[in-house]
Steps between C-alpha positions, in 0.01 A plus 500: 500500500256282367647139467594271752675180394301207630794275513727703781233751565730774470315796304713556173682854496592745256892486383710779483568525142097539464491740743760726358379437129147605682646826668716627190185435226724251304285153615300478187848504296603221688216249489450195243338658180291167481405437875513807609658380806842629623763119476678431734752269288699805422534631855855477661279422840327192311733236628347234290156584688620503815418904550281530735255732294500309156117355490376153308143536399342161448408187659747261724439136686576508840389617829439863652634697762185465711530125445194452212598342151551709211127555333720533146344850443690721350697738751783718597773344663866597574708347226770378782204259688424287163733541258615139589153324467236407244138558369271252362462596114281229252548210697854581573745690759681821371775630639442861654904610396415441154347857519755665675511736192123600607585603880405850538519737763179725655431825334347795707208633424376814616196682370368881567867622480403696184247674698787651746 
């Protein structure tokens, strides 16, 4: 596991249905064919992005879970934390829900299993 998310500090898990996709060699037939990432808008788990395990990539305003402002870099961060708030875009707020179509969840990867 690799990514923490720096607004609950939590570090962001791998779902189920990635995990079985993974095991049974069918995750590549299941991700986006433009983003290569594996949507989580489809999932019956997604819950409008309140799964636990659906991840927003990008910037947010508001505070951390250590207490230190957002430094509006981009970043992992469990959909479910800031769905509900905003990042500053051209001299104006955007609404982080307005990609809900965009949340993704982690994909494992593993390397030197071909060498097994």
């Amino acid at each position: 596991m690799h990514n923490r998310c720096p607004k609950c500090g939590e570090i962001i898990m791998y779902c189920d249905p990635v995990i079985e996709a993974y095991s049974n060699g069918v995750l590549d037939e299941k991700l986006d064919e433009n983003s290569k990432r594996f949507l989580c808008n489809n999932c019956p788990n997604f819950d409008n992005g309140n799964c636990k395990f659906s991840n927003y990539y990008g910037k947010w305003n508001g505070t951390e879970f250590n207490g230190k402002v957002s430094e509006q870099k981009l970043r992992h961060y469990h959909a479910k934390c800031v769905k509900n708030y905003n990042y500053d875009y051209r001299n104006g707020e955007v609404e982080i829900i307005s990609h809900i179509n965009g949340f993704f969840a982690q994909i494992p990867k593993i390397q030197g299993l071909e060498n097994i």
